[in-house]
DSSP file (Angstrom, degrees, kcal/mol; ACC not computed):
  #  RESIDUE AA STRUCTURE BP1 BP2  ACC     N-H-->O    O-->H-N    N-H-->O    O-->H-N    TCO  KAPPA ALPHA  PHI   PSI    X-CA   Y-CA   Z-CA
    1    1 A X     >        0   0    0      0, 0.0     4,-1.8     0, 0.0     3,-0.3   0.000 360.0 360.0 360.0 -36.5  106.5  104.3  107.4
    2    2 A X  H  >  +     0   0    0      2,-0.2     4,-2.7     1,-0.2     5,-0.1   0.874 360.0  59.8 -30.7 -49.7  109.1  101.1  107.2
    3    3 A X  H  > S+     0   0    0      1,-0.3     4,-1.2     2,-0.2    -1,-0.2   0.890 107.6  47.4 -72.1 -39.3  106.5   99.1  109.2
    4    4 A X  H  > S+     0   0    0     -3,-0.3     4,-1.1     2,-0.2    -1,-0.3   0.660 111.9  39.5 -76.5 -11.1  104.1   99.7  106.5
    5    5 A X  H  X S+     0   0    0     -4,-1.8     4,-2.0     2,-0.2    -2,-0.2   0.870 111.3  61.3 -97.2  -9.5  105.8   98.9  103.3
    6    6 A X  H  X S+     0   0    0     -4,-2.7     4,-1.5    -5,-0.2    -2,-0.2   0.788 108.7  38.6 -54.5 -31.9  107.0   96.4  105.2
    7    7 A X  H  X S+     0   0    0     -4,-1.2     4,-1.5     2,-0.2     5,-0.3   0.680 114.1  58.3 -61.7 -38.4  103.0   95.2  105.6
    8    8 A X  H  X S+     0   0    0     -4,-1.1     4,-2.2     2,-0.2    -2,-0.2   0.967 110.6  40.9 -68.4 -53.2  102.6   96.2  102.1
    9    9 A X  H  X S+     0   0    0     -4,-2.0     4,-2.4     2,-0.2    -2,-0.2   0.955 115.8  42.4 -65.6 -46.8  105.3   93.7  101.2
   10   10 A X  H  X S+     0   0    0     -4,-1.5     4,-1.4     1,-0.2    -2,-0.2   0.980 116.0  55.9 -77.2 -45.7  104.6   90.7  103.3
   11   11 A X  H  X S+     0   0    0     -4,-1.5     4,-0.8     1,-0.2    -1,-0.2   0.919 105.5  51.7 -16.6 -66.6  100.6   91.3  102.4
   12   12 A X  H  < S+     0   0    0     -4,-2.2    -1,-0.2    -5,-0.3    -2,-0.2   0.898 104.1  61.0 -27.9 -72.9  101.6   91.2   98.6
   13   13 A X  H  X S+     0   0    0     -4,-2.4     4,-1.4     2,-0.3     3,-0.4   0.576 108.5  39.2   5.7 -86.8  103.4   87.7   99.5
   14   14 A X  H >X S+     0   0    0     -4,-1.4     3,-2.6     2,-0.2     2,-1.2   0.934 112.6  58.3 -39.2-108.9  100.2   86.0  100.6
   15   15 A X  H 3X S+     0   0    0     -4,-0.8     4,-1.2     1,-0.4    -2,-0.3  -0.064 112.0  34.0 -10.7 -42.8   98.6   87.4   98.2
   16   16 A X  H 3> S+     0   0    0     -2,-1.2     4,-2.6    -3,-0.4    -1,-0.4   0.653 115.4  55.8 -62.8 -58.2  100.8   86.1   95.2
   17   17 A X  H <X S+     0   0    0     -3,-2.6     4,-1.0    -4,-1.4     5,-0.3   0.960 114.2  39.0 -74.1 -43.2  101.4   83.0   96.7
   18   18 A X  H >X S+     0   0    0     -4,-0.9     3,-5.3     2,-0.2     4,-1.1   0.856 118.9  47.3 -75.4 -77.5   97.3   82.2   97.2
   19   19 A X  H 3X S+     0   0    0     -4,-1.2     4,-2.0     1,-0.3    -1,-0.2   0.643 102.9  64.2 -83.7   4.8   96.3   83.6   94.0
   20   20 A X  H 3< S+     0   0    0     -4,-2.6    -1,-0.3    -6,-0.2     5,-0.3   0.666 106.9  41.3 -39.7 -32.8   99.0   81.6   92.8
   21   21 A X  H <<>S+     0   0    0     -3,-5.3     6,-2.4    -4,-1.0     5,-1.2   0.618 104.6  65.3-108.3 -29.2   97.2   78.5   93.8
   22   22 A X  H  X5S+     0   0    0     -4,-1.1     4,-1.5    -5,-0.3    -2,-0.1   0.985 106.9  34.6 -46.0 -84.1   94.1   79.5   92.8
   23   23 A X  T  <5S+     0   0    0     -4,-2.0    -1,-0.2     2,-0.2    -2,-0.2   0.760 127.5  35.3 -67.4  -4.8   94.7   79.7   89.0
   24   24 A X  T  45S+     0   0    0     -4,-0.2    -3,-0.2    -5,-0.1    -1,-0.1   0.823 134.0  22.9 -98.9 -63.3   97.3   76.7   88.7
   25   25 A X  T  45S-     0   0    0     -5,-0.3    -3,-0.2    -4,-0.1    -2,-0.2   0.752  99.0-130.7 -91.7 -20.2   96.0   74.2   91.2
   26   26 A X     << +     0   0    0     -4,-1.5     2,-0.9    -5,-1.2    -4,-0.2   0.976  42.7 166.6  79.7  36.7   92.3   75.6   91.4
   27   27 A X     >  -     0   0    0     -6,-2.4     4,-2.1     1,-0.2    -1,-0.3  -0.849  21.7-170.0-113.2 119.7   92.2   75.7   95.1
   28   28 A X  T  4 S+     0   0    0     -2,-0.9     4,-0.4     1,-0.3    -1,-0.2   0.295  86.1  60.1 -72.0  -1.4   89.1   77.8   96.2
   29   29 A X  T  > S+     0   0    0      2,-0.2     4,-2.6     3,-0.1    -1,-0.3   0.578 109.1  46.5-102.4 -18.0   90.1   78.1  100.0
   30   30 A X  H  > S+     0   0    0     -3,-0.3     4,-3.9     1,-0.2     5,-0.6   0.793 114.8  50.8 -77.9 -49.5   93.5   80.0   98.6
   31   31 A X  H  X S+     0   0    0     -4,-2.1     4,-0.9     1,-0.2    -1,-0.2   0.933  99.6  56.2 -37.3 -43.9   91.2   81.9   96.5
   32   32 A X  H >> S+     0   0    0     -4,-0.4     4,-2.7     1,-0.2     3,-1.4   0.979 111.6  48.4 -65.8 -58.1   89.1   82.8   99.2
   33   33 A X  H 3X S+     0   0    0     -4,-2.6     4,-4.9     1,-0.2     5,-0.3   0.940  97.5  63.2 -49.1 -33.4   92.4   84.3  100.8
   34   34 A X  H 3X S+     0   0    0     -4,-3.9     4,-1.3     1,-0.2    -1,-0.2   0.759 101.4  56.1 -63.7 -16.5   93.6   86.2   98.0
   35   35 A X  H <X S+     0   0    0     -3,-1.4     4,-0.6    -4,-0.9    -1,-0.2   0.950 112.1  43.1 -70.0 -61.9   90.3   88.3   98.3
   36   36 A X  H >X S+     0   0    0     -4,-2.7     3,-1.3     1,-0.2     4,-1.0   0.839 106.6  58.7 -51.7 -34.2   91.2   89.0  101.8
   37   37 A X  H 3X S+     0   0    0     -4,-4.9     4,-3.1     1,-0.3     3,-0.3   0.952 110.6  46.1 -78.4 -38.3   94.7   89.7  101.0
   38   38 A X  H 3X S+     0   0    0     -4,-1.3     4,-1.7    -5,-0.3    -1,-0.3   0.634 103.8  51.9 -38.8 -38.8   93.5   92.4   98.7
   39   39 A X  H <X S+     0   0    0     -3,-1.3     4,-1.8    -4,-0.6    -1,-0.2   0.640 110.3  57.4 -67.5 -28.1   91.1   94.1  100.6
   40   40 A X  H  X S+     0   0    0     -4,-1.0     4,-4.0    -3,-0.3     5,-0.3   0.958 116.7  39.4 -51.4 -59.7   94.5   94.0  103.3
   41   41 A X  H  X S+     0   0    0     -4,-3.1     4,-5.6     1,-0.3    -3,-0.2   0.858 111.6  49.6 -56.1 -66.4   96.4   95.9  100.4
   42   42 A X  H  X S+     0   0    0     -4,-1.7     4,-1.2    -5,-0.2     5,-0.4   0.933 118.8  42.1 -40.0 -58.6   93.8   98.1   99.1
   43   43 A X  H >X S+     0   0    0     -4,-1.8     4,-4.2     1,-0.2     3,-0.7   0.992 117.1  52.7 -63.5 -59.8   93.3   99.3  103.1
   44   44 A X  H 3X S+     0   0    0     -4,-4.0     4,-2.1     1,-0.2    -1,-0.2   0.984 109.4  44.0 -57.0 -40.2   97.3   99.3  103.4
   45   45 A X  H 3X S+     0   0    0     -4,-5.6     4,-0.7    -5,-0.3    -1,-0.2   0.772 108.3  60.1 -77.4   1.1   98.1  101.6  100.4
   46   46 A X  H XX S+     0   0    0     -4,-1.2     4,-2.6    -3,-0.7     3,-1.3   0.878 109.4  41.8 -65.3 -64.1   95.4  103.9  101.4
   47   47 A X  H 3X S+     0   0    0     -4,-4.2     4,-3.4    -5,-0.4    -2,-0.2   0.849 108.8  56.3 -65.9 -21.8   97.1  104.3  104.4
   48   48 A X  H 3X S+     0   0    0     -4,-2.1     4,-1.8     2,-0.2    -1,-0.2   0.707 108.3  53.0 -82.5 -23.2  100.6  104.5  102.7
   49   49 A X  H <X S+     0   0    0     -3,-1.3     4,-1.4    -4,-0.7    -2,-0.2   0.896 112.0  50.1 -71.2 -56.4   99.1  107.7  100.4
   50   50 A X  H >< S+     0   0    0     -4,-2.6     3,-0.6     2,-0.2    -2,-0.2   0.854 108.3  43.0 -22.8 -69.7   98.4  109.0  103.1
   51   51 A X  H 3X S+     0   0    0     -4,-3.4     4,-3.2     1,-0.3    -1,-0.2   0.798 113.9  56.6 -70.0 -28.8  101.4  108.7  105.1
   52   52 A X  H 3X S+     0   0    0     -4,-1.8     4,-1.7     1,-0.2    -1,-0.3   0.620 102.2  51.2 -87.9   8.8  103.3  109.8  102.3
   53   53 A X  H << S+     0   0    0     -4,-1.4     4,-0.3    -3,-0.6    -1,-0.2   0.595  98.9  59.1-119.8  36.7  101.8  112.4  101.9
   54   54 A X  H  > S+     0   0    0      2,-0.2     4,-2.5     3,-0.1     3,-0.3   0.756 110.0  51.3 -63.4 -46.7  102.1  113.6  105.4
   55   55 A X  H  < S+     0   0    0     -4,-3.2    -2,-0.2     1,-0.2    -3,-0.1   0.891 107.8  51.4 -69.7 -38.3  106.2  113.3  104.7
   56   56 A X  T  < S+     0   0    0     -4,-1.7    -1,-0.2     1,-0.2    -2,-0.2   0.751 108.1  51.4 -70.8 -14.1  106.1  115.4  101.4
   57   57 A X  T  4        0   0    0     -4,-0.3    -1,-0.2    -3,-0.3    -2,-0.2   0.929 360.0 360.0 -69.3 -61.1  104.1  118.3  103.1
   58   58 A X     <        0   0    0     -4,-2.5    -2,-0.2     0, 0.0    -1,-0.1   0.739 360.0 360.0 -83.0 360.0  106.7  118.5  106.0
């Protein structure tokens, strides 16, 4: 479970840093990431409900 909030985190990162650049500097290729990094996010905290709640069961 480390390795994923640890994905969770560095995902975030990117994420923050492009749509960082998006709204100040207006750069549409960051944008374009910040989508991705989201759908990354969405997919990773799915998997992080999951896992946790595999750990609270056992």
């Amino acid at each position: 479970m480390k390795e994923l909030i640890e994905k969770i985190q560095e995902t975030y990162a990117a994420f923050a840093a492009d749509a960082a650049a998006q709204a100040e500097k207006g750069n549409k290729a960051a944008g374009t990431r910040a989508r991705k990094a989201s759908l990354e996010l969405e997919k990773a905290m799915k998997a992080f409900r999951k896992a946790s709640l595999e750990a609270a069961k056992n």
